[in-house]
C-alpha positions as CSV (number, residue, x, y, z in Angstrom):
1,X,-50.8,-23.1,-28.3
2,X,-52.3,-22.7,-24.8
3,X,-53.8,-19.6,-23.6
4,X,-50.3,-17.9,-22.0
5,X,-51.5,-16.1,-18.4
6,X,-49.7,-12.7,-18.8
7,X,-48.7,-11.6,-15.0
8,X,-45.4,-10.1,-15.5
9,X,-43.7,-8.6,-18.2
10,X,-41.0,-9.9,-20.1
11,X,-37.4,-8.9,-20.7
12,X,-36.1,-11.1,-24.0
13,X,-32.1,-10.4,-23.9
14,X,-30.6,-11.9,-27.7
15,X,-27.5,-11.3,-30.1
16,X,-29.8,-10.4,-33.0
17,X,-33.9,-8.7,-33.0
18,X,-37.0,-10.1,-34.2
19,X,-36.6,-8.1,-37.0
20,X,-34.9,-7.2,-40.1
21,X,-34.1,-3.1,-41.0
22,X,-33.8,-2.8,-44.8
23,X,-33.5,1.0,-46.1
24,X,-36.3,1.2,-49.1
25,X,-36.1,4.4,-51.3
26,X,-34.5,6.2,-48.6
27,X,-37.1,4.9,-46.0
28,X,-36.5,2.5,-43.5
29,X,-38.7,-1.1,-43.4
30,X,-39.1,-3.5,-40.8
31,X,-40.0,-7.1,-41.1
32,X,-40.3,-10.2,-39.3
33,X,-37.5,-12.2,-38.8
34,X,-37.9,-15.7,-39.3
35,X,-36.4,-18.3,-37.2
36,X,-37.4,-20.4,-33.9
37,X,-37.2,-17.6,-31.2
38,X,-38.8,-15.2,-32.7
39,X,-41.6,-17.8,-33.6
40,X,-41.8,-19.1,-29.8
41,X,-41.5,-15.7,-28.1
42,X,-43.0,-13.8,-30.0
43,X,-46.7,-14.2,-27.9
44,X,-44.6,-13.7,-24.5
45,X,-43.2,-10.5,-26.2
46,X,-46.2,-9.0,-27.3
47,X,-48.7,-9.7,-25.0
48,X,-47.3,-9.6,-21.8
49,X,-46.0,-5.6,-22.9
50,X,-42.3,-7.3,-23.1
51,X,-39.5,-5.7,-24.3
52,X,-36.7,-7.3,-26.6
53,X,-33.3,-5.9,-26.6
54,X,-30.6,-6.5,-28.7
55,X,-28.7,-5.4,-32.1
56,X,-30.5,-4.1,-34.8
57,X,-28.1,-4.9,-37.5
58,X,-25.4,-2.9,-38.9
59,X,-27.0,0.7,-39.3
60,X,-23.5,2.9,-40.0
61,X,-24.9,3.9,-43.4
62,X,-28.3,5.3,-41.5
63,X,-28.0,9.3,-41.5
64,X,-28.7,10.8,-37.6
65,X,-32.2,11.3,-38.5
66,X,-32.8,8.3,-40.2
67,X,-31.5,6.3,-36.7
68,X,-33.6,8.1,-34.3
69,X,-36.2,7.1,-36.9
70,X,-35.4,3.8,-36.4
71,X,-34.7,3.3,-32.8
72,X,-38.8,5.2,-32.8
73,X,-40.0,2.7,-35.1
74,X,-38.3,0.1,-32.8
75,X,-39.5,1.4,-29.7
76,X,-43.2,1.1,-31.0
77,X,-42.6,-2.9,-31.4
78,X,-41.6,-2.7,-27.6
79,X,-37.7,-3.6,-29.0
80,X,-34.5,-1.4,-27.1
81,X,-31.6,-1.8,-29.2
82,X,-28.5,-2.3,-28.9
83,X,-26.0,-0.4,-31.2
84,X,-22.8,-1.8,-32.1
85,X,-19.8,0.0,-33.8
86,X,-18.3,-2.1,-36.9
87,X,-15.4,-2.7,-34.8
88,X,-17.3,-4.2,-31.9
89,X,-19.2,-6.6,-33.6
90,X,-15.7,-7.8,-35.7
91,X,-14.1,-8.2,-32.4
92,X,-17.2,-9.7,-29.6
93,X,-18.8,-11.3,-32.8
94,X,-16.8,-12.7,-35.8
95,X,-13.7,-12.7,-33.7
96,X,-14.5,-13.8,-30.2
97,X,-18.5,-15.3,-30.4
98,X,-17.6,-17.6,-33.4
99,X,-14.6,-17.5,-34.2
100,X,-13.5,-18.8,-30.3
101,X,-16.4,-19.6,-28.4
102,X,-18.3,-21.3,-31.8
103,X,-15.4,-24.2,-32.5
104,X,-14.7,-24.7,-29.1
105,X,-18.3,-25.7,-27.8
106,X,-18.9,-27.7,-31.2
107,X,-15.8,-30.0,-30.3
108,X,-13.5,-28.3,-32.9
109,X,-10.3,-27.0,-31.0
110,X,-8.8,-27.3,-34.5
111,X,-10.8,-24.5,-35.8
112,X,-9.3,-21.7,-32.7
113,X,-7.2,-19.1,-34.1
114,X,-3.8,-18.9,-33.0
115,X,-3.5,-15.4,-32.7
116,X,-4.6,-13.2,-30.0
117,X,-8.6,-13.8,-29.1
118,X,-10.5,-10.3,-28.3
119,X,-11.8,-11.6,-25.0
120,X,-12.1,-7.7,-23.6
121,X,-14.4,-6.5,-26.5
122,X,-16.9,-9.6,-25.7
123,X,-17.0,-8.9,-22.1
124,X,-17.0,-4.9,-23.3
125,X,-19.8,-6.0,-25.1
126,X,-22.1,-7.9,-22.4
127,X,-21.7,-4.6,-20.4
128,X,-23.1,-3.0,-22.6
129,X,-26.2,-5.5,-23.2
130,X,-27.1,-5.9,-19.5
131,X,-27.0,-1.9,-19.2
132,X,-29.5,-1.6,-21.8
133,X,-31.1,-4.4,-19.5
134,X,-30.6,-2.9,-16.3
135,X,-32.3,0.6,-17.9
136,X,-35.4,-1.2,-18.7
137,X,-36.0,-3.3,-15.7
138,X,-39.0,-2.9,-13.6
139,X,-39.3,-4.8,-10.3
140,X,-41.5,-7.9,-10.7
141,X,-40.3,-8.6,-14.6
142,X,-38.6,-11.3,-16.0
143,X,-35.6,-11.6,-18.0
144,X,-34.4,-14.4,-20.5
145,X,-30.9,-13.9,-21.7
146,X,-30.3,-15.9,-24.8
147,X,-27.1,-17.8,-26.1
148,X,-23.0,-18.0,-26.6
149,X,-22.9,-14.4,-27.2
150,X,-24.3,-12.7,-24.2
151,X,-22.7,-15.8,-21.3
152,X,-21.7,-13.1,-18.7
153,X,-24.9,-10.5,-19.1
154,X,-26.2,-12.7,-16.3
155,X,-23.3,-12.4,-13.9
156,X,-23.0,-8.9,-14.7
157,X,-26.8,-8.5,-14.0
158,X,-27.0,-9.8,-11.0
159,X,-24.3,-7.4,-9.7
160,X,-26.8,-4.4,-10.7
161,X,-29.9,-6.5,-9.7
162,X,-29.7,-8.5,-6.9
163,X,-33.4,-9.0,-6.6
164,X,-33.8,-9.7,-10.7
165,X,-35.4,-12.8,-11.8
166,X,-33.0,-13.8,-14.8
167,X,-33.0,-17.0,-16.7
168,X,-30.3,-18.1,-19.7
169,X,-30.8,-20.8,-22.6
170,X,-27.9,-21.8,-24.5
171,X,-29.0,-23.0,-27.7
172,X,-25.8,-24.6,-28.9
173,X,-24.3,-27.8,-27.2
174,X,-22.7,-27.0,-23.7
175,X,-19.0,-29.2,-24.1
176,X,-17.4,-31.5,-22.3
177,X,-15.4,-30.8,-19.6
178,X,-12.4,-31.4,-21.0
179,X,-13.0,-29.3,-23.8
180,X,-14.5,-26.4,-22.1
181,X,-11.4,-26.0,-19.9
182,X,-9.1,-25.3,-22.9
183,X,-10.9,-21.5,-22.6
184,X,-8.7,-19.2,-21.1
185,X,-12.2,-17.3,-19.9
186,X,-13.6,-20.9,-18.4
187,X,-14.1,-19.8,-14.5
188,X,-15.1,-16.2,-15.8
189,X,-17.9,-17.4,-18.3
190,X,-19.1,-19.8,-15.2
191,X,-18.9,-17.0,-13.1
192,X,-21.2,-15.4,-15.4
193,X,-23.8,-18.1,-16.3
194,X,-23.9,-18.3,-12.5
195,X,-25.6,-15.2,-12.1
196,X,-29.0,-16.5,-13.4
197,X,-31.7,-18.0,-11.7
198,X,-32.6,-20.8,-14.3
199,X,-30.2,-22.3,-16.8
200,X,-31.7,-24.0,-19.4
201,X,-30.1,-26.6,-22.3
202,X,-31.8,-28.9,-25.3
203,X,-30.5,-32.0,-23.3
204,X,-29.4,-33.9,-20.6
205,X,-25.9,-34.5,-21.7
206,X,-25.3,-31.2,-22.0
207,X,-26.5,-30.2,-18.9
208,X,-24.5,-32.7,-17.1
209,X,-21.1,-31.5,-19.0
210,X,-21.9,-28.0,-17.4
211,X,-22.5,-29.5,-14.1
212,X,-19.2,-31.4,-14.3
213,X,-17.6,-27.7,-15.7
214,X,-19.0,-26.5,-12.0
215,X,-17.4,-29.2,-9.7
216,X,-14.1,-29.6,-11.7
217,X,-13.3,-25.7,-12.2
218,X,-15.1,-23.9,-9.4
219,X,-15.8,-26.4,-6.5
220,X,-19.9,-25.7,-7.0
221,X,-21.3,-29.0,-6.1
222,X,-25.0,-30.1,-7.8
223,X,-27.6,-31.6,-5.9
224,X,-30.7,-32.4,-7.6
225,X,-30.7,-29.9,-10.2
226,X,-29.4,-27.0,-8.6
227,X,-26.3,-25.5,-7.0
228,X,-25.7,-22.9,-5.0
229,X,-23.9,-19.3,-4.9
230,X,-23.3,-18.2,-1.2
231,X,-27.1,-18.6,-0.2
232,X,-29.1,-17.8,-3.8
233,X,-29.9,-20.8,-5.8
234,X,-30.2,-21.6,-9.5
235,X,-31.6,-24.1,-11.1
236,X,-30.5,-26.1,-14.0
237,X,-33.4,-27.2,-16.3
238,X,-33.6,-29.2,-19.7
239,X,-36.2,-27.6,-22.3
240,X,-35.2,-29.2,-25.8
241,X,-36.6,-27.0,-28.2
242,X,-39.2,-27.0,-30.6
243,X,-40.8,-25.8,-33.6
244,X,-44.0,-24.1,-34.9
245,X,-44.9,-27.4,-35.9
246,X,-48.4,-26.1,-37.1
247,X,-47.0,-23.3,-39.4
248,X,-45.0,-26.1,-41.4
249,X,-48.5,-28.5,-41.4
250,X,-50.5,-25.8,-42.4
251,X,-47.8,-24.8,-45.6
252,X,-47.0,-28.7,-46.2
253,X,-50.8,-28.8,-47.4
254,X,-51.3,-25.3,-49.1
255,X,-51.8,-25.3,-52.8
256,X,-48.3,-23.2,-53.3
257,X,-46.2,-25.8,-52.0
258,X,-48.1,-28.1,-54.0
259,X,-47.2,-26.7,-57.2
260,X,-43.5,-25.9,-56.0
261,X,-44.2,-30.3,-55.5
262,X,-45.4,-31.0,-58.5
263,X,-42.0,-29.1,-59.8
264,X,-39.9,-30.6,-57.8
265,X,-41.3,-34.3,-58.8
266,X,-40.6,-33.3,-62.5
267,X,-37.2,-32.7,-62.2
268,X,-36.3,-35.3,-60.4
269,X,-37.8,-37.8,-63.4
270,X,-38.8,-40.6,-61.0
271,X,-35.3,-40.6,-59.0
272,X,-35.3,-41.1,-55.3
273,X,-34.6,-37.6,-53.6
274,X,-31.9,-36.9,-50.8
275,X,-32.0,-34.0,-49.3
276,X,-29.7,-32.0,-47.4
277,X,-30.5,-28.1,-46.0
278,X,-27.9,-26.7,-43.7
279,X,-26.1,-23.5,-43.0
280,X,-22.7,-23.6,-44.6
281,X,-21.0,-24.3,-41.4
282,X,-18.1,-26.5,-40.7
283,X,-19.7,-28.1,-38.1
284,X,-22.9,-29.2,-40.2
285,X,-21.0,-32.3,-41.7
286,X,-21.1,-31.5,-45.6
287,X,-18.0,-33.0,-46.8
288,X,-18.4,-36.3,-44.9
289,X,-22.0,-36.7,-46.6
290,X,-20.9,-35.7,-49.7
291,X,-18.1,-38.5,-49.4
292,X,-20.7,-40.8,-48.3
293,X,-22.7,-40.2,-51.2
294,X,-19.8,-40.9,-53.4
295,X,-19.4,-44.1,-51.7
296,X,-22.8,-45.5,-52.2
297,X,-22.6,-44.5,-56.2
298,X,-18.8,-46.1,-56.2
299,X,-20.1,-49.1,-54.7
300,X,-23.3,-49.6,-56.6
301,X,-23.2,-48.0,-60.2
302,X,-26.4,-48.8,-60.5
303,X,-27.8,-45.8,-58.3
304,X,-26.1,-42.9,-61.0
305,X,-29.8,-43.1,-62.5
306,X,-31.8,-43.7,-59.3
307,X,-31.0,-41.2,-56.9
308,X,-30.0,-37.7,-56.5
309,X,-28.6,-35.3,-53.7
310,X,-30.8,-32.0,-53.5
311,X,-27.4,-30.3,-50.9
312,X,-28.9,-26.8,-49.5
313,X,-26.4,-24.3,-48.4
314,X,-27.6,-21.3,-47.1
315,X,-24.5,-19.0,-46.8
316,X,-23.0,-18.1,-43.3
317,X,-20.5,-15.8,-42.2
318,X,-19.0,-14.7,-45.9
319,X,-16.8,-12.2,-44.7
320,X,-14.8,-14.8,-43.2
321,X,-12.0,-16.0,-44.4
322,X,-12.2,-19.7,-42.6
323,X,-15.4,-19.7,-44.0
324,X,-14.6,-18.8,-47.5
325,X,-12.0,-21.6,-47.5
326,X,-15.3,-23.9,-46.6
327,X,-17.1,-23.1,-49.5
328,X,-14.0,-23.4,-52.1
329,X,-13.8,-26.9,-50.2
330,X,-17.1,-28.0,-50.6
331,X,-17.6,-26.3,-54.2
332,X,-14.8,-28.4,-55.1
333,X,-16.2,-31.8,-53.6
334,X,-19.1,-31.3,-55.6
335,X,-17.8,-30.9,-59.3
336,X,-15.5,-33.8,-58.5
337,X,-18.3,-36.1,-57.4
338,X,-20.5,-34.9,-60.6
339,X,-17.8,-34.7,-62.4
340,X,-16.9,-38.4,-62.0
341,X,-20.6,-40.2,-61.5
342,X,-22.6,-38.2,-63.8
343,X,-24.7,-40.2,-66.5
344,X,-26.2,-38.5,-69.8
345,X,-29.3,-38.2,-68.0
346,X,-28.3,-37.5,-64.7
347,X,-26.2,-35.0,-62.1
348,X,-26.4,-36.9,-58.9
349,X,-26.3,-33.8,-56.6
350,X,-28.5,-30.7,-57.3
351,X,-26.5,-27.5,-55.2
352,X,-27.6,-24.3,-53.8
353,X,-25.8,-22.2,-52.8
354,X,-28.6,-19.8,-51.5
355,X,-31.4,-19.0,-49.1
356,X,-34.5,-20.8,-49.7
357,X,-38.0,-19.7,-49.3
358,X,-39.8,-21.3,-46.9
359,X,-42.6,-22.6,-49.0
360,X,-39.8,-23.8,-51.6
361,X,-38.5,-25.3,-48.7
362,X,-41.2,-26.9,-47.4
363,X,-42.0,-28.5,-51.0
364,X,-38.3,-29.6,-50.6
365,X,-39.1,-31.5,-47.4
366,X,-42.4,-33.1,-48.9
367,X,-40.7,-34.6,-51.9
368,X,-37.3,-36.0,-50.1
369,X,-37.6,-39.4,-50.1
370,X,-34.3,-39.8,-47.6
371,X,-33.7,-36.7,-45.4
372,X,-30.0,-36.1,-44.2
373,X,-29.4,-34.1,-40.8
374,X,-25.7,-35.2,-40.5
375,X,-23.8,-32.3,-38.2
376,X,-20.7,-33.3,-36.5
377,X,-22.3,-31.4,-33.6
378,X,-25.3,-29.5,-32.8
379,X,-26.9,-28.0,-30.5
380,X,-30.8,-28.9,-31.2
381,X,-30.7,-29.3,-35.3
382,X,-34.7,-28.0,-35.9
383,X,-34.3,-29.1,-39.6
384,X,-35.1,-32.1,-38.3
385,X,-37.9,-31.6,-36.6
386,X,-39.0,-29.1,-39.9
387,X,-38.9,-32.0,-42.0
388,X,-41.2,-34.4,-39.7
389,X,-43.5,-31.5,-39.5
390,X,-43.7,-31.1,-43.0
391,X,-44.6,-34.8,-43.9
392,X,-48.0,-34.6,-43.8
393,X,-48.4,-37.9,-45.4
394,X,-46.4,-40.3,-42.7
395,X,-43.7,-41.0,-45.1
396,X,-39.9,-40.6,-45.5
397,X,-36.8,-41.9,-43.7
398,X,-34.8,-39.7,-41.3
399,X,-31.0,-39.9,-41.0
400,X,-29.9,-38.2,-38.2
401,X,-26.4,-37.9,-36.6
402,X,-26.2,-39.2,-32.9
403,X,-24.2,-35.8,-32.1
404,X,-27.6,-33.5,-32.9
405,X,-29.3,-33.1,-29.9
406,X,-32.4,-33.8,-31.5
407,X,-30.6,-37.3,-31.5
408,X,-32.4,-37.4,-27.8
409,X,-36.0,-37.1,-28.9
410,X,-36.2,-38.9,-32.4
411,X,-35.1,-42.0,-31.5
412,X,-37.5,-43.5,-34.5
413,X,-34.3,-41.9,-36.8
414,X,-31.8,-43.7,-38.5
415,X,-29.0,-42.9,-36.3
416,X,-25.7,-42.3,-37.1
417,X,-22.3,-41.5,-36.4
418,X,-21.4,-38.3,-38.4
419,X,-17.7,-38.8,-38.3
420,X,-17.6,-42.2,-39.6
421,X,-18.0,-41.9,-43.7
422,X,-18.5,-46.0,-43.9
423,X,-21.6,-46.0,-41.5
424,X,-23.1,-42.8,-43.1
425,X,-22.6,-45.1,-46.8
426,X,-24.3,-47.3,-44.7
427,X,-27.0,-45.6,-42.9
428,X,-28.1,-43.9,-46.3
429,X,-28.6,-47.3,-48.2
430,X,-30.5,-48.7,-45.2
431,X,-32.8,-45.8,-45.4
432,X,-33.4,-46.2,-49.7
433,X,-34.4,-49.5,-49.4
434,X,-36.4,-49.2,-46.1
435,X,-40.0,-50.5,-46.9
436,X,-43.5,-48.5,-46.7
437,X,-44.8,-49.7,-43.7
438,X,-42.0,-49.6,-41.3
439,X,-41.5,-45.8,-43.0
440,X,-44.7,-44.7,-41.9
441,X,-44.5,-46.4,-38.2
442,X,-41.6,-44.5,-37.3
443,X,-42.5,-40.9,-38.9
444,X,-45.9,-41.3,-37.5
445,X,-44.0,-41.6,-33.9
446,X,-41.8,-39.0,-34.7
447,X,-44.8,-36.8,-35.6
448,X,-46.6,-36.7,-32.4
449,X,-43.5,-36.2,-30.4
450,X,-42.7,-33.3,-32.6
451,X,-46.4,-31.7,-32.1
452,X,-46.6,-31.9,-28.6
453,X,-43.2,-30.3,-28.1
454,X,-43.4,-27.4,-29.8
455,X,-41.9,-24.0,-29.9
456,X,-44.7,-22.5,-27.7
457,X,-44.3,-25.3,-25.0
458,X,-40.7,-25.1,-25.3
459,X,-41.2,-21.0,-24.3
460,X,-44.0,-21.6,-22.1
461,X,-42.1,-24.4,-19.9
462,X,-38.8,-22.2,-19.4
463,X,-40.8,-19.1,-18.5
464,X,-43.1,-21.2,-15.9
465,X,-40.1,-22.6,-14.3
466,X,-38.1,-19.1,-14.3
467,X,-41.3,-17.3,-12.3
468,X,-41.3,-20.7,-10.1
469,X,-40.6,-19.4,-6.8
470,X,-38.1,-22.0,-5.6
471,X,-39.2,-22.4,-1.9
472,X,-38.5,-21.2,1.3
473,X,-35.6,-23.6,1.7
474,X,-31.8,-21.8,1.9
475,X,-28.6,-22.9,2.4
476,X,-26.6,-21.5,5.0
477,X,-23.6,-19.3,3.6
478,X,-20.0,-20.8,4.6
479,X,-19.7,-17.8,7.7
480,X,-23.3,-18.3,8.9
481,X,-22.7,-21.9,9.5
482,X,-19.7,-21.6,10.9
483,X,-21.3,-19.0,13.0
484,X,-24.2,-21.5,14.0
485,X,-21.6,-24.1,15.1
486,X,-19.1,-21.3,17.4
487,X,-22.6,-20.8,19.3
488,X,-23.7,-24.4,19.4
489,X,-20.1,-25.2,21.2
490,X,-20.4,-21.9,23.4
491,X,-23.6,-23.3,24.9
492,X,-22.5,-26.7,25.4
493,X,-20.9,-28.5,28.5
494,X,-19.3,-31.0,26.9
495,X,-18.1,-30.8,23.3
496,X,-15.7,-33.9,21.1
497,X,-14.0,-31.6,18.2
498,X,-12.6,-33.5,15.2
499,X,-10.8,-31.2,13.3
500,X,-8.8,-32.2,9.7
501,X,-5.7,-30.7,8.9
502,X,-4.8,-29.9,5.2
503,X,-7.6,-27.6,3.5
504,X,-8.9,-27.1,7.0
505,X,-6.5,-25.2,9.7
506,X,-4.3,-24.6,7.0
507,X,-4.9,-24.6,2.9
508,X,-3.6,-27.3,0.3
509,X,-0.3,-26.3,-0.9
510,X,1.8,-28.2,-3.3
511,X,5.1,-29.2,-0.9
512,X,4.6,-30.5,2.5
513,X,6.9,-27.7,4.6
514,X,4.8,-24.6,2.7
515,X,2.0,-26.8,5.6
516,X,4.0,-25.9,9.1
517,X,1.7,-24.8,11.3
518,X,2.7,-21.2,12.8
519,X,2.4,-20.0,16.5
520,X,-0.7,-18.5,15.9
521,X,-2.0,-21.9,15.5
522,X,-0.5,-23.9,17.9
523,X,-1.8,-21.4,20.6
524,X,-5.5,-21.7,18.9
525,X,-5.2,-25.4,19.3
526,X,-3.6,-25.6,23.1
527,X,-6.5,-22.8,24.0
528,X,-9.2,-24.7,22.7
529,X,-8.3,-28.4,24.0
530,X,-8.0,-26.5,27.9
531,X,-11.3,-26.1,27.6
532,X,-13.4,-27.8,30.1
533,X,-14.8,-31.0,29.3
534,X,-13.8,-30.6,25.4
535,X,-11.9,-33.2,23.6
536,X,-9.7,-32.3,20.5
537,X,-9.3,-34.7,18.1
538,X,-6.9,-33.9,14.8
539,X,-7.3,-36.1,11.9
540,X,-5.0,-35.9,8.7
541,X,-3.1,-37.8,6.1
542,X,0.2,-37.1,7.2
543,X,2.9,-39.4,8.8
544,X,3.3,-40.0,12.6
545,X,7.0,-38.2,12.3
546,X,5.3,-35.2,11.0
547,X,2.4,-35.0,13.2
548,X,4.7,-35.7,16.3
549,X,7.2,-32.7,15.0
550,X,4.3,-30.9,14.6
551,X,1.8,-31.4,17.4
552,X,3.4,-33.6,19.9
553,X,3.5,-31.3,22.8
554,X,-0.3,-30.5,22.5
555,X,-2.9,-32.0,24.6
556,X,-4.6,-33.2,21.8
557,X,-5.1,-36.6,20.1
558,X,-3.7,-37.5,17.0
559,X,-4.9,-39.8,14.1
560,X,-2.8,-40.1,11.2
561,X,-2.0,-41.6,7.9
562,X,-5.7,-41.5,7.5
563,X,-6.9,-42.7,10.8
564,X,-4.4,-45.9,10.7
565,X,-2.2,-44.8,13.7
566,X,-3.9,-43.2,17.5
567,X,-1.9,-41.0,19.7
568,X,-4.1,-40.7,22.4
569,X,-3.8,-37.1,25.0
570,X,-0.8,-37.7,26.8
571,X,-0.3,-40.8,25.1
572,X,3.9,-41.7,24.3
573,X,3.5,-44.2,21.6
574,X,1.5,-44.5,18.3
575,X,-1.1,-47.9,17.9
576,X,-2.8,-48.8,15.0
577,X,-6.5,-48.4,14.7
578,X,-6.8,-50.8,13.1
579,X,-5.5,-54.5,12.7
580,X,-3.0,-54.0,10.4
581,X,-2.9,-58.1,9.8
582,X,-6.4,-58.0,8.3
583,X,-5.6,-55.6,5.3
584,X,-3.6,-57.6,3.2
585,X,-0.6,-55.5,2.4
């Protein structure tokens, strides 16, 4: 990592800390979290005299004295938290953060409960975050609000800091615009995002769908990268995130993950590993693998002896029932598919059910032959980029679902399409019999992408561009250029005014008499074309009937139907602009 230039001090805004609170014989412990943003920011934080706000985990079972223990423990690390009644984080988090906001930017509208959504305790919830921010702030410092859960801290920032630098990474894919405008909340979480200075996504495409979001729902216009809020600018960037690529070399070559190896390569008995290591989410795509797998062994019964399925689970989210429902789904899957294609010898897939240690992980990636990153939709997916890492010896075949947004980067992959159970079959025997050579030409690509975009750049390139000073360039607010033209016209002798009609002297309205001009502007109009050498020109869509009902007695000339038909001033008859012979009606 490159010597980071410490100038001004960081504000890190996230859902969770960089730290886990476990009560020990009655004493609290602290320890570090694991997990890419604690890993990339953790430098920033610490060095730069940062401080990290968010919720310390569920401490109702703390005594009074054992809390203010903990928040002074906390406050020593430089971390502010955030506490959160039971209740709140049921409502802003389970309910609202993933059980709305979760399905819907992963593509599942399937998943959204049909009952009433707890959209007041989420924004409750961001009010309380950014006042905890707000508290804190110091002029000069930066703040980096993170993820789904906090979308309107920004907004609501900006309200209490109009001066604030403030940046926001989503780290889970942004949707579609036609899916993001099934939210109820769509304008208000836009309204929100909008208050930051730097938005940053993994990718390109999902940078775009917010963009779209922005025109189609709110009118905001990009150009190059940027839109604009009355006269402040923010920026739209694309940082895809890394890893701490040299933490995973340096434990894919320690002695301990070679013996957990050496293990590993017993029990599988000279069968070629498959490996799988997700969170027990919906939207990781276990069932469809699992049905792929029991594809390749229906099709060739050959492979019951050859090849085995080491599936990962970590759990996720137990409390819920949805959730719950998952597991008894996939537990199911999995004794039916041993069940059916296990051999004497042989259970082709290994489960568990369980958090992994990261050296026992790492052994995992060094001895999977064929690794399989197959979400339905994901944000980044860094188990990917773990398992490149990890290969120290330029082998092994990645599979990797062209919905990941990793899917960007690795194009050396085997690329897939997640949904489609047949092509995953596929994709999987491709990679088994997938020779040496061409093995170790596209991990040994993948490898130096994956190095030279690490965590620390990934950290290091959104915080440059957040402190960026943008420029002296501003764009006039609505008024002030209105303002700018009034005394443009006020100074001029001679002035040609083209004005439009509908959205213009009068707003869009759905039925054609709700558009009647009133006195008020009819006297406007007359006032304005008896002005001395000044020409008044009114363009619109509308018929010539209506715009003679409407205008006719004005001294002003009329185009309509698009600019097809002149009145001239003064003028008794319509002619066509236009000769009508040549358009081929």
């Amino acid at each position: 990592m490159k010597e980071i230039d410490f100038d001004r001090r960081l504000l890190i805004v996230s859902n969770r800390l960089p730290i886990t609170t476990e009560i020990i014989d009655g004493r609290i412990a602290l320890s570090a979290a694991s997990g890419g943003l604690a890993t990339g920011l953790g430098a920033w934080h610490q060095r730069s005299a940062g401080v990290w706000i968010g919720w310390p985990g569920t401490v109702g079972r703390l005594s009074t004295a054992q809390r203010n223990a903990l928040d002074v423990q906390l406050a020593e690390r430089g971390i502010v938290p955030v506490h959160l009644t039971r209740t709140e984080i049921r409502q802003y988090y389970d309910e609202f953060s993933n059980g709305v906001l979760w399905p819907v930017f992963h593509y599942l509208l399937d998943r959204i409960p049909l009952e009433g959504t707890t959209w007041d305790a989420y924004k409750r919830v961001n009010e309380r975050f950014a006042e905890r921010v707000a508290e804190q702030y110091r002029p000069g410092d930066l703040i980096w609000v993170h993820d789904y859960q906090l979308l309107l801290v920004p907004g609501i920032l900006r309200r209490q800091l109009p001066d604030a630098r403030i940046g926001f990474f989503l780290h889970i894919p942004f949707p579609a615009g036609e899916i993001f405008r099934t939210l109820p909340w769509r304008r208000a979480i836009l309204e929100g995002l909008l208050g930051a200075d730097l938005i940053g996504f993994h990718t390109y495409s999902y940078l775009e769908h917010f963009v779209r979001a922005l025109s189609d729902l709110s009118g905001v216009e990009a150009e190059d990268r940027r839109v604009w809020v009355d006269d402040r600018q923010v920026r739209l960037g694309v940082f895809p995130m890394g890893i701490d690529t040299e933490t995973f070399r340096q434990l894919a070559s320690s002695p301990s993950v070679e013996t957990r190896l050496q293990a590993i390569r017993h029990e599988a008995r000279g069968r070629t590993t498959l490996l799988g290591v997700d969170r027990l989410d919906y939207t990781k795509g276990i069932p469809r693998r699992l049905l792929a797998m029991e594809m390749l062994l229906e099709n060739d019964p050959s492979l019951r002896d050859r090849i085995w399925l080491i599936q990962v689970a970590v759990p996720s989210r137990e409390t819920v029932p949805s959730y719950q429902e998952f597991r008894r789904e996939i537990d199911g899957m999995i004794g039916r598919i041993n069940g059916t294609y296990a051999t004497p010898t042989s259970m082709p897939i290994h489960y568990l059910h369980q958090s992994v240690a990261q050296e026992q992980l790492v052994a995992l990636y060094r001895r999977a032959d064929v690794m399989l990153v197959t979400p339905l939709r994901d944000g980044m997916n860094l188990v990917a980029k773990e398992y490149i890492a990890s290969r120290v010896d330029d082998d092994g075949v990645l599979v990797l679902s062209e919905f990941a947004g990793a899917a960007e980067e690795l194009h050396e992959a085997i690329s897939v399409n997640a949904y489609d159970v047949r092509d995953l079959a596929t994709k999987m025997g491709e990679a088994l019999g997938m020779g040496s050579e061409e093995r170790k030409l596209r991990m040994r690509a993948m490898r130096r992408r994956v190095t030279a975009h690490d965590v620390h750049r990934w950290a290091t390139d959104f915080i440059r561009s957040l402190e960026r000073d943008p420029g002296p360039e501003a764009r006039a607010t609505p008024a002030a250029a209105l303002a700018d033209v009034l005394r443009q016209v006020r100074t001029t002798e001679t002035a040609a005014i083209l004005l439009d009609y509908d959205g213009t002297l009068v707003p869009i309205v759905r039925l054609p008499e709700q558009a009647t001009p009133d006195h008020e502007l009819l006297r406007l109009l007359t006032s304005l074309a008896q002005r001395p050498h000044t020409i008044v020109q009114l363009v619109s869509n509308r018929s010539r009937d209506t715009l003679n009902d409407w205008f006719g007695p004005l001294p002003i000339t009329l185009w309509a139907e698009h600019g097809i038909w002149l009145r001239p001033v003064g003028g008794a008859t319509w002619q066509p602009a236009v000769d009508l012979g040549d358009l081929g009606w």
